[in-house]
FIKOL-327004 format. One record per residue (C-alpha): residue in one letter; residue number from 1; x, y, z. Coordinates in nm, 3 decimals, padded with zeros to 5 digits. Example, Ala and Ser with C-alpha at 12.3 -4.5 7.8 and 13.67 -1.06 7.14 Angstrom:
BEGIN
REC  A  1  01.230  -00.450  00.780;
REC  S  2  01.367  -00.106  00.714;
***
This chain:
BEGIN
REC  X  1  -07.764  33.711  16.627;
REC  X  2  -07.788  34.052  16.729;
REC  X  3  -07.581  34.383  16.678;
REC  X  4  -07.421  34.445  16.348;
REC  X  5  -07.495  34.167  16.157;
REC  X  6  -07.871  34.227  16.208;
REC  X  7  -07.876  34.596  16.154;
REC  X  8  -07.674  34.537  15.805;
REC  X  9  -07.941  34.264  15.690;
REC  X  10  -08.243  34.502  15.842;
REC  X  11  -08.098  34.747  15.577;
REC  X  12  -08.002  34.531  15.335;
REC  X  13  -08.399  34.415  15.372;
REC  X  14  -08.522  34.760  15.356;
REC  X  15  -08.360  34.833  14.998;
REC  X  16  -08.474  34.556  14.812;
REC  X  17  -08.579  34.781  14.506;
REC  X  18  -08.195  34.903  14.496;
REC  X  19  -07.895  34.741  14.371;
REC  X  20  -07.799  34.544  14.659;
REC  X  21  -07.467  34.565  14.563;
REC  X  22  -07.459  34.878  14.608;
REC  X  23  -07.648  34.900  14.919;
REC  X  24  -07.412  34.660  15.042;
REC  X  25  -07.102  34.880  15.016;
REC  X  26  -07.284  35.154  15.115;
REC  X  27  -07.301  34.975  15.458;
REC  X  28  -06.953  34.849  15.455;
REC  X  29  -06.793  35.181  15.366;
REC  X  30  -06.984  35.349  15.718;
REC  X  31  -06.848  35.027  15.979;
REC  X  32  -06.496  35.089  16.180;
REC  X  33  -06.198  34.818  16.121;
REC  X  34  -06.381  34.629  16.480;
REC  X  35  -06.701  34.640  16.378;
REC  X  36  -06.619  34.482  15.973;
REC  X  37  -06.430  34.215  16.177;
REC  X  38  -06.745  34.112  16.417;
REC  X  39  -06.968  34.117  16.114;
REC  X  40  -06.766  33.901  15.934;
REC  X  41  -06.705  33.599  16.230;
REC  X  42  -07.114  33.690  16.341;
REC  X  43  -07.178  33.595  15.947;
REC  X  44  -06.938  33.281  15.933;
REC  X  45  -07.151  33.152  16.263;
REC  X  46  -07.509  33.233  16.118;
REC  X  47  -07.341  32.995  15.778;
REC  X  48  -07.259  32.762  15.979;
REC  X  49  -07.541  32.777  16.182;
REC  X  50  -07.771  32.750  15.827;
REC  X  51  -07.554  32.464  15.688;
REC  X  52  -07.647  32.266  15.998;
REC  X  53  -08.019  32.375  15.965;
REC  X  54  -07.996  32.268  15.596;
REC  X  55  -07.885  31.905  15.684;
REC  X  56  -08.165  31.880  15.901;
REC  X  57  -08.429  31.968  15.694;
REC  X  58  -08.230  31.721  15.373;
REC  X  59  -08.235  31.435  15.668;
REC  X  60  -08.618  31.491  15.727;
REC  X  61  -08.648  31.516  15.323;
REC  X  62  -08.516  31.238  15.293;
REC  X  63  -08.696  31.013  15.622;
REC  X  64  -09.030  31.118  15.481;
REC  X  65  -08.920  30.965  15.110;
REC  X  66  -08.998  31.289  14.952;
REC  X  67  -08.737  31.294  14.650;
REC  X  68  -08.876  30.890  14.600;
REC  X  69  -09.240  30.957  14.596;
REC  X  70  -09.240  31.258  14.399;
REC  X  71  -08.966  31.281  14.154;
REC  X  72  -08.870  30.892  14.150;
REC  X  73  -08.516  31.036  14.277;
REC  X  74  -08.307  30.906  14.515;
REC  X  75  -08.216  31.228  14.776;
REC  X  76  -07.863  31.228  14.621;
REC  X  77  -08.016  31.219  14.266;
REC  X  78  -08.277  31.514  14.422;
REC  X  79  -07.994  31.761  14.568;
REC  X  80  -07.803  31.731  14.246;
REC  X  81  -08.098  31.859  14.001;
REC  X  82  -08.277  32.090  14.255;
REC  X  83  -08.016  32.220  14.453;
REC  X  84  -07.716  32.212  14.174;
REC  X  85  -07.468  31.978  14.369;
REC  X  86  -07.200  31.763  14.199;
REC  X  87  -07.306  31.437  14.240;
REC  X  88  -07.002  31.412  14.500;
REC  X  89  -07.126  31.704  14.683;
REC  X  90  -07.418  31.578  14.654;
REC  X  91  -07.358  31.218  14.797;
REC  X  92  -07.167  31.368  15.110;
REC  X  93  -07.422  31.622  15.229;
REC  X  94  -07.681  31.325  15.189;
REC  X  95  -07.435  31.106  15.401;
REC  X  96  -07.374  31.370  15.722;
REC  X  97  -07.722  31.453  15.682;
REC  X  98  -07.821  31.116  15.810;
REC  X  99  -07.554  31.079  16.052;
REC  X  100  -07.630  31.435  16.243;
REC  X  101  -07.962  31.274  16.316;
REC  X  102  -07.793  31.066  16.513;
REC  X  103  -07.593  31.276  16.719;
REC  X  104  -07.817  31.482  16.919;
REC  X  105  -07.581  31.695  17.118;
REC  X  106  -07.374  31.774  16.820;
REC  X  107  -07.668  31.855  16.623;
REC  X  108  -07.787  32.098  16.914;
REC  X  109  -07.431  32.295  16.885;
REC  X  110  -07.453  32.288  16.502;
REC  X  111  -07.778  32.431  16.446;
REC  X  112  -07.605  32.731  16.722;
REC  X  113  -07.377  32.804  16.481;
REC  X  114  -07.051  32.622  16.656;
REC  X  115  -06.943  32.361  16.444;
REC  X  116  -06.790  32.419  16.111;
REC  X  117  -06.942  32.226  15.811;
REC  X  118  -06.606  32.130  15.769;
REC  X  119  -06.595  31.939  16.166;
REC  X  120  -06.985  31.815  16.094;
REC  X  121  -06.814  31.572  15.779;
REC  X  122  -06.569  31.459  16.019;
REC  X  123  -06.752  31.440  16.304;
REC  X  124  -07.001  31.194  16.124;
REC  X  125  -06.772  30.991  15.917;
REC  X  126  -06.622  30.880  16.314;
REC  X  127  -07.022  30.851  16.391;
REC  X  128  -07.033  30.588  16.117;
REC  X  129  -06.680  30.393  16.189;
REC  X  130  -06.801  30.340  16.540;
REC  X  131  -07.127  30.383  16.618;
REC  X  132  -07.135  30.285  16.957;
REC  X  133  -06.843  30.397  17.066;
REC  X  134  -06.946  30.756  16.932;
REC  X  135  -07.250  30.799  17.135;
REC  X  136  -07.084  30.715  17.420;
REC  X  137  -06.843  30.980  17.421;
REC  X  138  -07.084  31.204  17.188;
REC  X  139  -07.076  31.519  17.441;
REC  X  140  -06.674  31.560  17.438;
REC  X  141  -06.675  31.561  17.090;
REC  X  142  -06.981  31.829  17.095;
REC  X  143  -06.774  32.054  17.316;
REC  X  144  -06.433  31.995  17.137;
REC  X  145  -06.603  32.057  16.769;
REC  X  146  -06.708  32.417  16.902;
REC  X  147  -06.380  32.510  17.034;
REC  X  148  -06.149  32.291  16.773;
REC  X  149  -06.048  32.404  16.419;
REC  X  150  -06.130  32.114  16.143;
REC  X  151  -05.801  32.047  16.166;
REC  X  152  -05.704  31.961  16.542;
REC  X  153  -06.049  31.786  16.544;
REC  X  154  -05.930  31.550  16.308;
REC  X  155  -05.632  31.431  16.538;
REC  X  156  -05.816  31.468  16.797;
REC  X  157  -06.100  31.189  16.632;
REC  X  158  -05.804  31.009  16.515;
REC  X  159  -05.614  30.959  16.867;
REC  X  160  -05.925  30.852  16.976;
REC  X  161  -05.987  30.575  16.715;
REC  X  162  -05.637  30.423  16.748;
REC  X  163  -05.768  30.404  17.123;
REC  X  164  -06.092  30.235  17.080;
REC  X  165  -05.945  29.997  16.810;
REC  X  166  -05.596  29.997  16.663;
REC  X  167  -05.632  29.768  16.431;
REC  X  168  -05.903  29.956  16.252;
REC  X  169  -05.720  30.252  16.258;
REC  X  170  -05.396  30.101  16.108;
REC  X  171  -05.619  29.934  15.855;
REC  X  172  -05.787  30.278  15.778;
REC  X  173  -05.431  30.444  15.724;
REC  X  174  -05.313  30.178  15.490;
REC  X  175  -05.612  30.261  15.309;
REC  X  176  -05.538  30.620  15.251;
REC  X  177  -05.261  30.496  15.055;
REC  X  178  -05.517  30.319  14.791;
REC  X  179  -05.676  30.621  14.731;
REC  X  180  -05.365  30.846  14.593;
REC  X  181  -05.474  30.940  14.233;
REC  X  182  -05.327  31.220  14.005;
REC  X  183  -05.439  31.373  13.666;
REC  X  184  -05.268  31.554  13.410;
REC  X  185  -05.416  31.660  13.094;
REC  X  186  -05.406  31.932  12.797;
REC  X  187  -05.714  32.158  12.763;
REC  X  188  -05.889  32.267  12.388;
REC  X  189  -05.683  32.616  12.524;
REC  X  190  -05.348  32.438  12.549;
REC  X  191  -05.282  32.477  12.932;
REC  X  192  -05.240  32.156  13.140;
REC  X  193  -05.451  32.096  13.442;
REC  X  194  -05.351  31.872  13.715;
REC  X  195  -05.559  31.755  13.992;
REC  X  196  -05.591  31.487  14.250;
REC  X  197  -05.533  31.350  14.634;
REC  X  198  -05.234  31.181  14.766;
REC  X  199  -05.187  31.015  15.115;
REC  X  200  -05.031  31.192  15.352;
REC  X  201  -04.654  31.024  15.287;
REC  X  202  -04.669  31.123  14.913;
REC  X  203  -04.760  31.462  15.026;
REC  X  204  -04.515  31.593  15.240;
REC  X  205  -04.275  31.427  15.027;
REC  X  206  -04.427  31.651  14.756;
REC  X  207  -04.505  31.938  14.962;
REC  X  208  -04.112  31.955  15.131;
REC  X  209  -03.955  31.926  14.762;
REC  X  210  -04.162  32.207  14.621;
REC  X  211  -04.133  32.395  14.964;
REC  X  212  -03.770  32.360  14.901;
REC  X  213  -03.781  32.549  14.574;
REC  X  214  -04.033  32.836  14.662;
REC  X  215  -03.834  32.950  15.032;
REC  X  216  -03.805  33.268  15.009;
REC  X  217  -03.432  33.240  15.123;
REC  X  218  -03.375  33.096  14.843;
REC  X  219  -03.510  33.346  14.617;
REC  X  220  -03.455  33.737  14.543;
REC  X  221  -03.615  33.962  14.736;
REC  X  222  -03.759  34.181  14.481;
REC  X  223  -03.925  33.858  14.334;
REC  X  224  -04.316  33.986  14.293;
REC  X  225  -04.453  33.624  14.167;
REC  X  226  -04.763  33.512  14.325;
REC  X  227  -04.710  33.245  14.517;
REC  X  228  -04.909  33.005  14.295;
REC  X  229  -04.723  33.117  13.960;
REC  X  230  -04.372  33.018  14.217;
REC  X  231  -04.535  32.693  14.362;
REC  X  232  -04.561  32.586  13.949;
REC  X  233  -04.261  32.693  13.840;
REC  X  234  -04.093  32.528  14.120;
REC  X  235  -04.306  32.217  14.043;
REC  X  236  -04.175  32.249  13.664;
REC  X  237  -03.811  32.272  13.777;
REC  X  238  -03.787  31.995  13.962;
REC  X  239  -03.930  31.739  13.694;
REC  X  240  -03.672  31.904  13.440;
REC  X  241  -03.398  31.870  13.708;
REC  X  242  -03.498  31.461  13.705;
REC  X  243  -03.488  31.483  13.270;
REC  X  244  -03.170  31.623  13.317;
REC  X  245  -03.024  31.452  13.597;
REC  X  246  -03.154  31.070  13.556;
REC  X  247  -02.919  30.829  13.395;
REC  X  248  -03.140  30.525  13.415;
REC  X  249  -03.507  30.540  13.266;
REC  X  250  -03.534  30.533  12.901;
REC  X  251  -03.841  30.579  12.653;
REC  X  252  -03.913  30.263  12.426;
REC  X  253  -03.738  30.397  12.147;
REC  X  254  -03.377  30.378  12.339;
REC  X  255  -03.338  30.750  12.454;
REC  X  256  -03.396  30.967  12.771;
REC  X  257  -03.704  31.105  12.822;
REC  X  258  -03.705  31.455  12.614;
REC  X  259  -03.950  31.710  12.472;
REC  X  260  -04.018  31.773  12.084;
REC  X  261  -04.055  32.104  11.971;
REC  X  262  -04.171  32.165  11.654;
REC  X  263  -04.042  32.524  11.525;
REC  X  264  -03.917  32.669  11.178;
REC  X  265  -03.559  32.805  11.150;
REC  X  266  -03.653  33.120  11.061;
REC  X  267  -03.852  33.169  11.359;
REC  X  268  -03.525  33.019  11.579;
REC  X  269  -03.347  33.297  11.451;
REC  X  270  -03.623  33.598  11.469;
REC  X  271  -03.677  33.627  11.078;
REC  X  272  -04.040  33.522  11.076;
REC  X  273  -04.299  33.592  11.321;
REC  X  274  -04.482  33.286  11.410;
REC  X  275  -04.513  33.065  11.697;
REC  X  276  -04.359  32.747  11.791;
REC  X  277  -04.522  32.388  11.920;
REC  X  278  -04.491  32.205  12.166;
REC  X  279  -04.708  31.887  12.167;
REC  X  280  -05.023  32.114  11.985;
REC  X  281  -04.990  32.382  12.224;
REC  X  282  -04.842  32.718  12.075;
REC  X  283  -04.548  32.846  12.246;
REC  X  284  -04.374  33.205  12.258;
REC  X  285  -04.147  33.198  12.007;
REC  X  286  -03.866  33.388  12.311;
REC  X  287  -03.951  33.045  12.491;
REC  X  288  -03.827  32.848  12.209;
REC  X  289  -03.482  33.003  12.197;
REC  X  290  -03.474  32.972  12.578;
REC  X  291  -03.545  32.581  12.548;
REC  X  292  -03.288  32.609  12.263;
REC  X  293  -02.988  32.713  12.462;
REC  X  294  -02.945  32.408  12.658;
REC  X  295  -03.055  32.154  12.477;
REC  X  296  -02.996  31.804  12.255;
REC  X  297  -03.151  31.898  11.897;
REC  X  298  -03.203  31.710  11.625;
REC  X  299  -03.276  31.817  11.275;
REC  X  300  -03.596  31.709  11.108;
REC  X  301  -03.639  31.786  10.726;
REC  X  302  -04.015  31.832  10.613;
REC  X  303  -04.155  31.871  10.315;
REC  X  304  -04.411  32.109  10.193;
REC  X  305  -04.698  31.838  10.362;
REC  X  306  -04.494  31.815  10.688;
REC  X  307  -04.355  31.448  10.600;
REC  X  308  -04.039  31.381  10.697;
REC  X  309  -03.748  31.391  10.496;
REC  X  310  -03.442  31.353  10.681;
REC  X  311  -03.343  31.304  11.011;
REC  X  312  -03.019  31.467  11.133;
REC  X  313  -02.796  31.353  11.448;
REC  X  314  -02.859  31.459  11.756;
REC  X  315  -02.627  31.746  11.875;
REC  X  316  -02.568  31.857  12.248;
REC  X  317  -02.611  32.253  12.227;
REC  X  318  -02.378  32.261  12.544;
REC  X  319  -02.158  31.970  12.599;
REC  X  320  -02.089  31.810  12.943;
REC  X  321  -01.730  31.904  12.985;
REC  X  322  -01.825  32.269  12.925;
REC  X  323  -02.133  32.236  13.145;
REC  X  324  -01.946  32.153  13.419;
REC  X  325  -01.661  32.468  13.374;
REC  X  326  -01.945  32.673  13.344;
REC  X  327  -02.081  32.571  13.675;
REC  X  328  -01.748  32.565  13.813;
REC  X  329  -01.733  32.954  13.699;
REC  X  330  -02.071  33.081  13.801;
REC  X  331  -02.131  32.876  14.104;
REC  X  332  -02.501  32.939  14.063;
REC  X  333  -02.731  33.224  13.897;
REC  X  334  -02.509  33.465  13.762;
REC  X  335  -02.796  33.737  13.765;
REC  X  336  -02.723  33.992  14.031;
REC  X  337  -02.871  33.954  14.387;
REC  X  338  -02.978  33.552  14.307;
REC  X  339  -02.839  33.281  14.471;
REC  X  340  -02.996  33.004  14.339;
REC  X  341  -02.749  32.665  14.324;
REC  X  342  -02.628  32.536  13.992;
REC  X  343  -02.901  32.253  13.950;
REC  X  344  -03.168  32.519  13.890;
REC  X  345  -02.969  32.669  13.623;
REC  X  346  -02.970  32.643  13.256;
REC  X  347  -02.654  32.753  13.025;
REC  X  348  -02.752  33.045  12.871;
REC  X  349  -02.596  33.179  12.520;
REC  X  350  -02.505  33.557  12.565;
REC  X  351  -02.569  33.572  12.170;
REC  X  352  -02.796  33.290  12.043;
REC  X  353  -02.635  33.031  11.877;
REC  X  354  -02.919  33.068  11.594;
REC  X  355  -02.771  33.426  11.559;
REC  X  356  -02.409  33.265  11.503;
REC  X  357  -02.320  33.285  11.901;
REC  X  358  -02.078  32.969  11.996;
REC  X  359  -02.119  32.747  12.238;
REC  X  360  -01.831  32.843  12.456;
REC  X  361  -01.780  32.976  12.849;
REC  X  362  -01.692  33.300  12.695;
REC  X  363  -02.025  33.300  12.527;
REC  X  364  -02.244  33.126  12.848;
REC  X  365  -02.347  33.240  13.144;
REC  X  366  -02.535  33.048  13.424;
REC  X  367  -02.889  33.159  13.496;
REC  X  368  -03.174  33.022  13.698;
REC  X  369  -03.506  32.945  13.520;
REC  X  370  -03.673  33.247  13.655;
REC  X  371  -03.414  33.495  13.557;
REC  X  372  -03.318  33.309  13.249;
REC  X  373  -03.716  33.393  13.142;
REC  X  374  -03.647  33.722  13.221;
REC  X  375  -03.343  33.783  13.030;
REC  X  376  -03.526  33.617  12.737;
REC  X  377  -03.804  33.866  12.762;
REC  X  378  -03.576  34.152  12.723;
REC  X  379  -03.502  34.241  13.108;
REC  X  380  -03.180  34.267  13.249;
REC  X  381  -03.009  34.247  13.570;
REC  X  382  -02.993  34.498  13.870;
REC  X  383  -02.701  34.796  13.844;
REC  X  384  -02.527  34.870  14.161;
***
């Protein structure tokens, strides 16, 4: 790799008793918009170009039996403790290692710097599904992984399975569907992570339902949320539309599916300053009253131990019938500009009906979750 690329690293080589931080924007800051551009694909390729050199030299690591003979480590084992790979990471690079010795011609563009790491793990999972069939048609898929994103190589590999054996390829999509998994669970901080893999039916069917809440002709222009703070929110509003909506599943003890919020009146009502609970996680006590507005709550008397005393009833904050003139009223968001429908809203009491308010359509107003945040945090909407 010549030109710019080399003349930055030359530099870069030359200053190795400076901060090469430093150094580094020092060379940025003196390259035109073309020139920060060519470096940037010319240092992608020499990546790539390394990756593929890397899975060489782990393939000839692991044909000579080094990790074995020295360490009593399997090559896996070996990458994970001297090279700091998850033992996933770890198990895959072992895995396309092996297979890229087998594929000559593809190795040859790899090592050039024209395959992605990304096409390599395809290219040598199809090595290992069909073998034979792979070598024979080894060169087109040499020249299509240097000219074909990871993405249209994988149809591309996958047309050409269902044409070398159907079965096997219907077999290996009915598979996908054995691997969906999802996890949800509370950190020590109180935040929820969720990770996992779904096949590709349960994701688009995911995917178009939160697509559906985060178009942006659906929401106001002036809405400055990153898009991963809207792709959450929108994920959050349509589980509570389901809570709210479904009329058929029910918990064990008899009722619909419903949070518990732990909070003390006199924080409902802004006399105290302390923060609420939901499920061990602390909540903003505005958040509370928000959840408050629209709600069923029932009364739990504690004593000075937190054991409970009494149970009230449970009481509907905003009954159906007025639900339903409210929406008739608003038609939607009632916050200026917003035109999201009435099954993102939440009734929202103009004065709190901890702070006396009633629960009445003079006293309501229609507001999506977004804005209905907002108004709880003390913002208002648009003038004219």
């Amino acid at each position: 790799m010549n030109s710019i690329l080399d003349r930055e690293v030359k530099v870069l080589g030359e200053t190795a008793d400076r901060d090469l931080t430093s150094a580094l924007h020092e060379q940025l800051d003196g390259l035109f918009d073309d020139q920060l551009e060519q470096a940037v694909v010319e240092l992608q390729r020499l990546i790539d170009a390394s990756h593929a050199q890397l899975l060489v030299m782990i393939n000839e690591l692991d044909r000579r039996e080094v990790p074995a003979t020295e360490h009593q480590l399997s090559t896996t084992n070996w990458l994970g403790y001297f090279c700091r790979m998850s033992p996933s990471e770890a198990s895959g690079v072992t895995k396309t290692a092996r297979s890229l010795a087998q594929m000559p011609q593809v190795e040859r563009q790899a090592i050039a710097g024209s395959v992605p790491s990304a096409s390599l793990r395809l290219l040598s999972r199809a090595r290992d599904r069909h073998p034979d069939a792979f070598a024979v048609h080894e060169s087109v898929f040499a020249d299509l992984a240097a000219s074909l994103d990871a993405r249209d190589l994988r149809h591309a590999i996958s047309h050409w399975e269902q044409q070398i054996d159907y079965p096997a390829a219907l077999e290996s999509a009915d598979s996908l569907r054995d691997q969906r998994r999802f996890y949800l669970h509370q950190t020590h901080e109180g935040m929820w992570s969720a990770y996992g893999d779904l096949d590709p039916e349960s994701g688009h069917i995911v995917s178009t339902a939160l697509h559906s809440q985060t178009d942006p002709a659906n929401l106001d222009t002036d809405d400055m949320r990153p898009m991963p703070n809207r792709t959450a929110d929108a994920l959050v509003d349509i589980c509570r539309f389901w809570l709210d909506n479904n009329r058929s599943v029910s918990t064990s003890g008899g009722e619909r599916p419903h949070l518990t919020v732990t909070v003390p009146y006199a924080t409902l009502t802004g006399e105290e300053r302390r923060l609420g609970e939901i499920g061990g996680g602390i909540v903003d006590p505005e958040a509370i009253r928000r959840l408050a507005c629209d709600a069923g709550i029932v009364r739990i008397v504690v004593d000075g131990e937190g054991q409970p005393l009494d149970v009230g009833r449970r009481v509907r904050t905003v009954p159906p019938a007025i639900r339903r003139a409210l929406e008739l009223r608003d038609a939607g968001c009632a916050w200026a500009g917003c035109t999201a429908p009435t099954s993102w809203c939440d009734a929202h009491h103009i004065t709190h009906w901890a702070d006396g308010g009633i629960t009445a359509l003079v006293n309501l107003v229609l507001l999506c979750r977004r804005h209905h945040t907002a108004i709880h945090s003390g913002k208002h909407p648009p003038d004219r």
